[in-house]
Residue, then its C-alpha position, 0 to 999 in steps of 0.5 A: x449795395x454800393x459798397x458790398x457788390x465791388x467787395x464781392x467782386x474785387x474778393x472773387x477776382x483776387x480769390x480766382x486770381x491767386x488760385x490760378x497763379x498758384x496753379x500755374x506754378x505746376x499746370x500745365x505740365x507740358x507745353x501747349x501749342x495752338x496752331x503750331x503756336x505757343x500758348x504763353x506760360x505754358x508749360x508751368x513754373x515749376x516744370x519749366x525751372x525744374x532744372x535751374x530749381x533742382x540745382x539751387x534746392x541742391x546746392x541750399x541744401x548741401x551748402x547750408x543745411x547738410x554740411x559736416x559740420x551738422x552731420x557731425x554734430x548729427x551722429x554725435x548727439x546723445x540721442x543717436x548714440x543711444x539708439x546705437x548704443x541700445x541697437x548694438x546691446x540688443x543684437x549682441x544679447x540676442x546673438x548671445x542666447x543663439x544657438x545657431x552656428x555660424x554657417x548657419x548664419x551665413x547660409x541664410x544669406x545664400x553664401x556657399x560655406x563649403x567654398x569659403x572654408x576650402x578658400x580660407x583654409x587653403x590661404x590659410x595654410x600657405x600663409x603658415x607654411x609661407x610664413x614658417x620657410x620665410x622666418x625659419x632658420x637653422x641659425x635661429x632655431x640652432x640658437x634657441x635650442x642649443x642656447x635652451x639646453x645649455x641655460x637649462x642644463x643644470x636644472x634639467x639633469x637634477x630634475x625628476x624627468x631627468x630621473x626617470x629617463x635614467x631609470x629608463x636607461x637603466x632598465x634597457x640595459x638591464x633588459x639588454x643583459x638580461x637578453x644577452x646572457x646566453x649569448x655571452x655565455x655561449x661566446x665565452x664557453x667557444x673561447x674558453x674552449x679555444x684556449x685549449x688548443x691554446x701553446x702560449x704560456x700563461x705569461x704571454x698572455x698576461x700583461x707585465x704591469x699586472x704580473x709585477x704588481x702581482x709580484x709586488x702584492x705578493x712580497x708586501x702581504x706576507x703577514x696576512x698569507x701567513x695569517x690565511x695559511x693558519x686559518x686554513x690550517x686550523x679549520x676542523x674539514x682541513x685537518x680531518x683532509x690532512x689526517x686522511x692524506x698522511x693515514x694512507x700515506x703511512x700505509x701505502x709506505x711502510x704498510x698496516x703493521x707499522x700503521x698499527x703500531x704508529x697512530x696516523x692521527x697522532x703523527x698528524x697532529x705533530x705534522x700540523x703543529x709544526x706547521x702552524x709553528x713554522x707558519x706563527x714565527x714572523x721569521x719565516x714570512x719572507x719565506x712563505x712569500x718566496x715560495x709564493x712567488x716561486x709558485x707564480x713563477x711556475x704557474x707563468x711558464x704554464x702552457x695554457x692548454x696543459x691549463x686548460x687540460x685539467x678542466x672538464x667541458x662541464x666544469x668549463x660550462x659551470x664556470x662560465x654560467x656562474x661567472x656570466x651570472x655574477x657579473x649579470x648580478x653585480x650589474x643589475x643590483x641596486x648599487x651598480x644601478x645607482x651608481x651606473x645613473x650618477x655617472x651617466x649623469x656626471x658625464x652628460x654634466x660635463x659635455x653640455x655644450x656638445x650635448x646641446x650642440x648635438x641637440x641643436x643639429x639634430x633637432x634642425x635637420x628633423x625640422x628641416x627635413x619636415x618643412x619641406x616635406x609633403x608629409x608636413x604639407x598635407x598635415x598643414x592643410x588637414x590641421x587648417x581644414x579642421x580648425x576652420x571647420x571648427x570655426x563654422x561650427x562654433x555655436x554663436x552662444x559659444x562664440x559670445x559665452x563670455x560677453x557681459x553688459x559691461x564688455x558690450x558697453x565698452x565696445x560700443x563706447x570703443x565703436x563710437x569713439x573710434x569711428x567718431x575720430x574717423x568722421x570728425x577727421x574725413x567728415x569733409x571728404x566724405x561729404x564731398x564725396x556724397x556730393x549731397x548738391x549733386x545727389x538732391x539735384x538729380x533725385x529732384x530731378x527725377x521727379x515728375x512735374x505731377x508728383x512735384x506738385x502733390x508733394x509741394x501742395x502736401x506740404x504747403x497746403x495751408x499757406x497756399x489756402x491762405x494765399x489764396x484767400x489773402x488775395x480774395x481779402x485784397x480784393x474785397x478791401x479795394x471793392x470797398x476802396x473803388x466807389x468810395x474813391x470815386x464818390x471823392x473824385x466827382x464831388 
């Protein structure tokens, strides 16, 4: 019993004296005065350095623990990215198999659609038509268009678009004459039938030029009119006219006696056999194209009321018909039309470069009128309205149609390679930034000195039992120490 009691006793004391040392690290928690004085160690440790605690804590932890370099290293570990990699993979596959729109989306955090597409399409629309005034010019524009046209001239005209607005050009000028016939006829029936008031003689009329050439045709051809006279003579209806003429002729002079006795058709014959004789012997061209040429003459000193006299107003009106007709005929056939389209084409071939610059002012002045017109402002903005409008209506599974694995991969690969140059570069400032001392200082602080406690006892709970019972250990060794000390002190 000599030993055992000082055990026990030198156990509890340094059991009870280890309890209370760690208790008063926290207790009590505020100070304790009795009769206005204060009761030493009061309040606790903990709660009277929490200050100066708070403040190394901080800086142990932001100066050796949190530093950029391990929040580098951090969110760049194999493990972090994965779970980003796999958190992005998740929410683009599931986004993809949506189909909710994207105003729905933002309707479900309370943001007010209606607002934000009125604002994104009016600073939409100034933007465009701010950014078309500021970078048009009619030097710029002038040149595309004019240098366009003149590059892409010969391409152009030979191309079948080409073609087709020729054909089009055709058929308005048919539909034009078409149109006007009665008009041209009309016009040309109220001239003709001012010619018959007309005292001008036909030679006044006609110009030099084409009365000499005439002439001159006349003089160099008289072989063929030779030749015509013959083929006119011989035709059956002309001799059986001529017969006729020379029958009354003989009657009318020397009567139906002597018509009797001479055969009308017998002289006839003679008649014309001496003619086309007259007309066969190339000795008497010439003298066909003199008496031509005196008929021309004689027809020249015409007036051309006397002229006109001879024709009847219905005969005036046929004649003009057939002549507006003919020419209408002429017009419209397939060769005048063709031909009407190469020469369109050749004149427009050679005046490209006035084409196109007349292509160039015109297209210019209409763009420069609609840009600064109200019209082409409201068009602007209902064309932003809507395209906007459409945006918020895309469908997410729409929007994402086309996103594979492989594309989402390479976004997060493209996420975390850019986004990791941004931290390695800024990771210094923006840890300075968070000032981690300063942040687990002041949340340190803002703990109670009763949670402190509990959260400092939940995590060392097991070391400070061993505290605890390690000084009731101590004491039970210098219980055992103590008598046997003594009994070698008195002996």
């Amino acid at each position: 019993m000599k030993f055992i009691i000082p055990a026990l006793v030198g156990a509890l004391i340094g059991y009870i004296t280890n309890y209370l040392a760690i208790k008063m690290l926290f207790r009590p928690y505020e100070e304790v005065k009795i009769l206005g004085f204060k009761i030493p160690f009061t309040p606790g440790l903990i709660p009277k350095e929490k200050n100066r605690i708070a403040k190394s804590v901080g800086e142990a932890v932001g100066v050796h623990l949190l530093t950029s370099d391990t929040i580098v290293e951090t969110l760049f570990s194999e493990r972090v990215n994965d779970e980003i990699k796999s958190y992005i993979e998740k929410k683009l596959l599931f986004i993809k198999q949506s189909n909710k729109k994207i105003k729905d989306v933002l309707g479900k955090y309370n943001v007010k659609c209606e607002n934000i597409k009125f604002s994104i399409s009016k600073r939409l629309s100034e933007f465009i038509l701010k950014t078309i005034k500021k970078n048009y010019t009619r030097d710029k524009i002038g040149f595309l268009v004019e240098n366009f046209i003149v590059n892409k001239f010969d391409y152009i005209i030979n191309s079948s678009f080409f073609d087709k607005a020729l054909t089009n050009i055709n058929i308005i000028i048919e539909k034009a004459i078409d149109k006007s016939k009665n008009y041209l006829k009309f016009k040309a029936v109220q001239w003709t039938n001012g010619l018959k008031n007309d005292e001008r003689m036909v030679i006044q009329i006609i110009p030099s030029d084409i009365i000499n050439n005439i002439k001159i045709l006349i003089s160099q051809n008289s072989d063929k009119q030779a030749e015509f006279l013959i083929d006119i003579i011989s035709r059956q209806d002309t001799r059986e006219e001529i017969k006729k003429n020379i029958s009354s002729i003989i009657e009318q002079n020397f009567g139906k006696f002597v018509t009797m006795l001479i055969s009308a058709d017998y002289v006839s014959e003679k008649i014309l056999l001496s003619i086309e004789s007259f007309l066969r012997d190339t000795k008497n061209h010439s003298k066909i194209s003199d008496l031509i040429l005196d008929a021309f003459d004689k027809v020249l000193e015409i007036k051309i009321s006397n002229l006109m006299s001879f024709v009847s107003d219905e005969t005036n009106i046929k004649l003009v018909d057939e002549v507006v007709e003919k020419i209408s005929d002429f017009a419209l056939n397939e060769e005048s039309k063709n031909v009407i389209k190469e020469t369109l084409r050749e004149i427009i071939a050679s005046n490209k470069q006035e084409i196109g610059t007349g292509f160039k002012d015109a297209i210019c002045d209409i763009i420069e009128r609609q840009i600064e017109s109200l019209e082409f402002e409201n068009l602007l903005n209902k064309l932003t309205v809507y395209i906007v409008d459409y945006i918020f209506n895309i469908s997410l599974s729409d929007l994402f149609a086309d996103v594979n694995i492989s594309m989402i991969s390479k976004f997060t690969d493209f996420l975390r390679e850019n986004f990791g140059e941004f931290i390695k570069d800024k990771a210094a400032t923006i840890v300075e930034l968070i000032d981690i001392p300063s942040m687990v200082e002041s949340r340190i602080n803002s703990f109670d000195a009763q949670f402190a406690e509990k959260v400092i006892i939940e995590v060392a709970n097991k070391e400070l039992k061993a505290i605890t019972w390690l000084g009731a250990l101590l004491g039970g060794i210098m219980g055992i120490l103590t008598p046997f000390l003594n009994s070698l002190i008195n002996k």
